[in-house]
MILUM-820134 format. One record per residue (C-alpha): residue in three letters; z, x, y negated; residue number from 1. Coordinates in steps of 0.5 Angstrom, whole numbers, plus 500, padded with zeros to 3 digits. Layout:
<sites>
+------+-----+-----+-----+------+
| resn |   z |   x |   y | resi |
+------+-----+-----+-----+------+
|  ALA |   Z |   X |   Y |  NUM |
...
+------+-----+-----+-----+------+
</sites>
This chain:
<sites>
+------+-----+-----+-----+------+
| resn |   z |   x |   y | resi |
+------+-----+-----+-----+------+
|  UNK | 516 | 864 | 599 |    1 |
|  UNK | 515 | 859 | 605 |    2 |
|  UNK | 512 | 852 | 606 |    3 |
|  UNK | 517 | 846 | 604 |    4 |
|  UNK | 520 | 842 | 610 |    5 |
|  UNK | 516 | 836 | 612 |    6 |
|  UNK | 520 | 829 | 615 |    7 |
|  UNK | 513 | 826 | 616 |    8 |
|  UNK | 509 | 832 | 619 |    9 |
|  UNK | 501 | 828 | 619 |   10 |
|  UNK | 502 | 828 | 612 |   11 |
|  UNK | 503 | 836 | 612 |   12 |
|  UNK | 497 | 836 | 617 |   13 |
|  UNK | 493 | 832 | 613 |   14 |
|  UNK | 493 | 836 | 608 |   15 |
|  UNK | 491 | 843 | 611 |   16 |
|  UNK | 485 | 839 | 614 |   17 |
|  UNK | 478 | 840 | 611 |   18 |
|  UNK | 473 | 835 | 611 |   19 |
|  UNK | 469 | 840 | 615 |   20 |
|  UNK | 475 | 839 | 620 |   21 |
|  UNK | 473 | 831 | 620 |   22 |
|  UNK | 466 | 831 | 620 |   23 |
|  UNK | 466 | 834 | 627 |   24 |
|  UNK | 473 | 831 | 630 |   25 |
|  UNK | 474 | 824 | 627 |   26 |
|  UNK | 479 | 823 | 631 |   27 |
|  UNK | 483 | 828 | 627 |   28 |
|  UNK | 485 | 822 | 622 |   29 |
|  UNK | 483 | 823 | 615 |   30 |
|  UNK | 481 | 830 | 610 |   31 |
|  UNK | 485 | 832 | 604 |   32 |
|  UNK | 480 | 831 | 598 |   33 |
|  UNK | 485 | 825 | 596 |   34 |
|  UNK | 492 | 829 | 597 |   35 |
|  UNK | 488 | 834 | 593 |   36 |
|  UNK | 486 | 830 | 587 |   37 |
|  UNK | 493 | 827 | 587 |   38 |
|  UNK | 496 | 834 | 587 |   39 |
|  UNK | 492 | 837 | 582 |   40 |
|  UNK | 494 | 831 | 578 |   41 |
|  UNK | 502 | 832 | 580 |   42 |
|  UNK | 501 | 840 | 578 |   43 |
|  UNK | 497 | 839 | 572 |   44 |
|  UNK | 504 | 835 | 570 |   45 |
|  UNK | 508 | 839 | 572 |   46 |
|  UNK | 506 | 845 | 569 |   47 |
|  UNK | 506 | 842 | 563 |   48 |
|  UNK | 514 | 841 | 563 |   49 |
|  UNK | 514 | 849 | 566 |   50 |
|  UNK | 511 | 851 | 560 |   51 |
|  UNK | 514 | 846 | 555 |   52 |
|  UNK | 522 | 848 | 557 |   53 |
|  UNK | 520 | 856 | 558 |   54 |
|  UNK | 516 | 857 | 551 |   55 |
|  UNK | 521 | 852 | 546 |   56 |
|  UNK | 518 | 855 | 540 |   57 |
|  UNK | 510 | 856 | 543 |   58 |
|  UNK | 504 | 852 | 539 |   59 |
|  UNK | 500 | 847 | 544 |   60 |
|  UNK | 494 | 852 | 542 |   61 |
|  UNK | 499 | 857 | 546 |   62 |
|  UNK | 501 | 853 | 551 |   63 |
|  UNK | 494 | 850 | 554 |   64 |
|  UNK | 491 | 857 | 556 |   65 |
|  UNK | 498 | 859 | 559 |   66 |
|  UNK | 497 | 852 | 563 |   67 |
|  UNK | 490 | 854 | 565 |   68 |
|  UNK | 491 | 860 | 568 |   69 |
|  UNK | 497 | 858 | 572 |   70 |
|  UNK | 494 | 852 | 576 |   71 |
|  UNK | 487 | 855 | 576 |   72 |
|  UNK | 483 | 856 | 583 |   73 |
|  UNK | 485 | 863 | 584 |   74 |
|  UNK | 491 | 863 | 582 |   75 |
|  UNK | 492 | 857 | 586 |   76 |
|  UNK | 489 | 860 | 592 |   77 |
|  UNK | 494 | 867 | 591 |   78 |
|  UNK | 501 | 861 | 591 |   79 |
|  UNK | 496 | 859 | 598 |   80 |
|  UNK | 496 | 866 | 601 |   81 |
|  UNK | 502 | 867 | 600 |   82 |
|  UNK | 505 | 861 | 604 |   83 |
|  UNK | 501 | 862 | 610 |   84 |
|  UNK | 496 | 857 | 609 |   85 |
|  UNK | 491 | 859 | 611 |   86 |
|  UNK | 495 | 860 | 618 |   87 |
|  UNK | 495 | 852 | 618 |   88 |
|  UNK | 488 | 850 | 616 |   89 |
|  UNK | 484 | 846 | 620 |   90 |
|  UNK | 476 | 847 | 618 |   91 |
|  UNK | 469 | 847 | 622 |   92 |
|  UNK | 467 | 851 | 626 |   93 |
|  UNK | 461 | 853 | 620 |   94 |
|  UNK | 466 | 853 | 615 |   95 |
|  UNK | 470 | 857 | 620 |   96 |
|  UNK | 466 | 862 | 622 |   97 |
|  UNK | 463 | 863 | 613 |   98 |
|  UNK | 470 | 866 | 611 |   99 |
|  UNK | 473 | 859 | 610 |  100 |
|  UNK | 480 | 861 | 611 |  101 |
|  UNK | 480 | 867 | 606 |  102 |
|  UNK | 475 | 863 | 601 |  103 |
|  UNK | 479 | 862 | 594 |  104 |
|  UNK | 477 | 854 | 592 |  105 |
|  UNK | 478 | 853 | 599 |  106 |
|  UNK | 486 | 855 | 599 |  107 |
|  UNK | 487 | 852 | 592 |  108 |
|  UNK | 485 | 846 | 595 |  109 |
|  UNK | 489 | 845 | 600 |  110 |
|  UNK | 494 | 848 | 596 |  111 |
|  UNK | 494 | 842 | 591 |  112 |
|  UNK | 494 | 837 | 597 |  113 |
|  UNK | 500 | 840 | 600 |  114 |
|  UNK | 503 | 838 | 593 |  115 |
|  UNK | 500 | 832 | 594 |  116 |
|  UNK | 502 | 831 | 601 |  117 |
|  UNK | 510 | 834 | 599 |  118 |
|  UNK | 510 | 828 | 593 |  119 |
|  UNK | 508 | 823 | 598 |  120 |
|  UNK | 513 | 825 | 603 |  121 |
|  UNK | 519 | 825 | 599 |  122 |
|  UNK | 517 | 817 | 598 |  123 |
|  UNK | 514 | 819 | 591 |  124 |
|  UNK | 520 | 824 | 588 |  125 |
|  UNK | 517 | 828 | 583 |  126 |
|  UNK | 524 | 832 | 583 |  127 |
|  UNK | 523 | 836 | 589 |  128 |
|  UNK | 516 | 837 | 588 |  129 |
|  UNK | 518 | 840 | 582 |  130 |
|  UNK | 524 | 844 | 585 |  131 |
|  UNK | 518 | 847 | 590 |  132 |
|  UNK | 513 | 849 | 585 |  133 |
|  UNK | 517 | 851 | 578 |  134 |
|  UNK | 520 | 858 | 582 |  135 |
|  UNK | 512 | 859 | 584 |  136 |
|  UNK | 511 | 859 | 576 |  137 |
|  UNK | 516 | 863 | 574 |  138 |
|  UNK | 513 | 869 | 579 |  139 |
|  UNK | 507 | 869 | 575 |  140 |
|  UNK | 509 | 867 | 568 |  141 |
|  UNK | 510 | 874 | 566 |  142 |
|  UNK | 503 | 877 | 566 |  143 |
|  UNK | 501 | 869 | 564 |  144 |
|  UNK | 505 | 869 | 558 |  145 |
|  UNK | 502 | 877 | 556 |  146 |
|  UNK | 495 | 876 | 552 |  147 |
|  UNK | 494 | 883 | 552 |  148 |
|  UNK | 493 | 883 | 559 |  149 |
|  UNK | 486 | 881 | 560 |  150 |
|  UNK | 485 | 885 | 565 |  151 |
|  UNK | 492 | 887 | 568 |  152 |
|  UNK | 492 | 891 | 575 |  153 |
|  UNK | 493 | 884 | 579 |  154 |
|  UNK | 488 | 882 | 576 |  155 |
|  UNK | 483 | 888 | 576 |  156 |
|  UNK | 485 | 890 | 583 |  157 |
|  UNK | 484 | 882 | 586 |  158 |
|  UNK | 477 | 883 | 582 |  159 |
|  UNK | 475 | 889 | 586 |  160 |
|  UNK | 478 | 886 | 593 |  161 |
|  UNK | 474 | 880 | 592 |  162 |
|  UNK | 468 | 883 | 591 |  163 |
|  UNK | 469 | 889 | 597 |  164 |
|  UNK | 472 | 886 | 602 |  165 |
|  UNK | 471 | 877 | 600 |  166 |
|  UNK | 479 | 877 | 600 |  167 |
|  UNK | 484 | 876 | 596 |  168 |
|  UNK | 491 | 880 | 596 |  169 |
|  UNK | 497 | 879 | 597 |  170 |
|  UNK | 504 | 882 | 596 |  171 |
|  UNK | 510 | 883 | 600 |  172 |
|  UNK | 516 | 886 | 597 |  173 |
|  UNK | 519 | 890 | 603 |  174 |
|  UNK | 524 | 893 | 599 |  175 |
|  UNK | 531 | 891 | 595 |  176 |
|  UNK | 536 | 896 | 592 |  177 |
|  UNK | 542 | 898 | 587 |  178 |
|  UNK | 547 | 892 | 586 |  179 |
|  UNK | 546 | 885 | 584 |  180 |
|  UNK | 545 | 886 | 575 |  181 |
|  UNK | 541 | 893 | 576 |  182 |
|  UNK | 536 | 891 | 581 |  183 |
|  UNK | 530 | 896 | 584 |  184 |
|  UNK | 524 | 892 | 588 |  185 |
|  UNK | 519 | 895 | 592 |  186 |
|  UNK | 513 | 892 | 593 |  187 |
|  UNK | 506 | 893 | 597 |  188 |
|  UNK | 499 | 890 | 597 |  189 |
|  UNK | 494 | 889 | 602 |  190 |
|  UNK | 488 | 886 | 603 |  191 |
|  UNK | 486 | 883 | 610 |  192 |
|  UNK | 492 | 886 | 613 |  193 |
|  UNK | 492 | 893 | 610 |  194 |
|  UNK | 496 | 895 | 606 |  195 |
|  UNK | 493 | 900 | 599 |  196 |
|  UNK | 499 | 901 | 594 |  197 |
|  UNK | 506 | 901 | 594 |  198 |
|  UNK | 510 | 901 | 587 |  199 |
|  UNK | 516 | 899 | 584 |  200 |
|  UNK | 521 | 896 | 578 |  201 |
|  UNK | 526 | 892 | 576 |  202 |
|  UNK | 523 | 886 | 578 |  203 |
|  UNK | 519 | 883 | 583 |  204 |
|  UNK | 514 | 882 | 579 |  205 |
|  UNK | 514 | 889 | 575 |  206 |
|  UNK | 513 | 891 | 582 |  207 |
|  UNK | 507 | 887 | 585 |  208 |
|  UNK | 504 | 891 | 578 |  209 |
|  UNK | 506 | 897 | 580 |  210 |
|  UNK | 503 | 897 | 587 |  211 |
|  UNK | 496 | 894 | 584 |  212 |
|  UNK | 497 | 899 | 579 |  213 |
|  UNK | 496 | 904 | 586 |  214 |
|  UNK | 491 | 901 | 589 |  215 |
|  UNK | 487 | 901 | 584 |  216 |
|  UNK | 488 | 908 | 584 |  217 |
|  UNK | 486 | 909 | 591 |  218 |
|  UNK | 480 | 905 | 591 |  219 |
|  UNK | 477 | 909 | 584 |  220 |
|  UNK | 478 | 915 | 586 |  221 |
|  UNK | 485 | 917 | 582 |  222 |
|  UNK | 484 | 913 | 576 |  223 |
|  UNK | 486 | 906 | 574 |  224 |
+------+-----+-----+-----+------+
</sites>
């Protein structure tokens, strides 16, 4: 995943700007509270129209929970931490020293304020916008759409590393084999740099489940 190109670049360090920032530096220009509340507009939207194309045959009473999950706070801040958002971020020295830049409603925020800023810089086209955020859905629908899922090992492992260590994981795949039609993933979990499972699947996905799934089994003592 990577951070969509910005023509006009203030817009991109207004997003990444929290009020904290400005208080202490006015001189900075303004905060991101306004391009987050355009975004979270912009990604409620959208997100809609994912789901309705996705599922044709779903009700709205099954398609409203699915929403809810895909654009909530910590599901926001997982899109955040996965671009590197928190490398760009500026905040008070409080905010700073308080975790700021690992603090899950801190990074959806500013996640919604880079779309918002994204909307914007393309001279208020919802078309690229939507091209950057439909494939971040598409990653996450998998365990979304599953309402056996309550507690999946993502989630289940997320529960425990904000709890213990007050960080979110995050996932990389660090390796891809077999050819293009029967493909295996490999993928790893660390939390604040170290890595704690490794698993495998047919898709990124199923990978990422399998390497929380290993986690969960490394902190619980061999159980999942």
């Amino acid at each position: 995943m990577e951070i969509p190109t910005f023509r006009d670049r203030a817009l991109f360090v207004q997003a990444m700007t929290h009020k904290s920032y400005g208080r202490e530096f006015p001189q900075a220009g303004g905060d991101n509270e306004r391009l987050e509340f355009l975004g979270d507009a912009i990604l409620t939207f959208l997100c809609g129209e994912f789901l309705y194309q996705r599922f044709p045959q779903e009700a709205e009473g099954q398609l409203t929970p699915m929403r809810a999950s895909l654009v909530d706070a910590t599901q926001l801040s997982r899109f955040a931490l996965a671009l590197r958002l928190d490398q760009h971020l500026r905040l008070g020295k409080g905010v700073e020293g308080s975790g700021g830049r690992t603090n899950p409603r801190l990074l959806s925020s500013a996640f919604e304020a880079l779309v918002g800023a994204y909307f914007l810089d393309n001279n208020s086209r919802i078309e690229p916008v939507r091209d950057f955020v439909f494939p971040l859905f598409e990653s996450e629908i998998a365990i979304v759409a599953d309402p056996s899922q309550t507690l999946n090992a993502k989630s289940a492992f997320q529960e425990w590393a904000l709890a213990q260590v007050g960080q979110i994981p995050t996932y990389e795949i660090i390796a891809e084999s077999g050819p293009d039609h029967a493909k295996s993933f490999t993928a790893e979990v660390r939390v604040r740099g170290q890595a704690y499972g490794q698993g495998s699947g047919r898709s990124k996905q199923e990978a990422e489940k399998a390497a929380a799934l290993a986690a969960l089994k490394r902190v619980n003592g061999g159980e999942a």
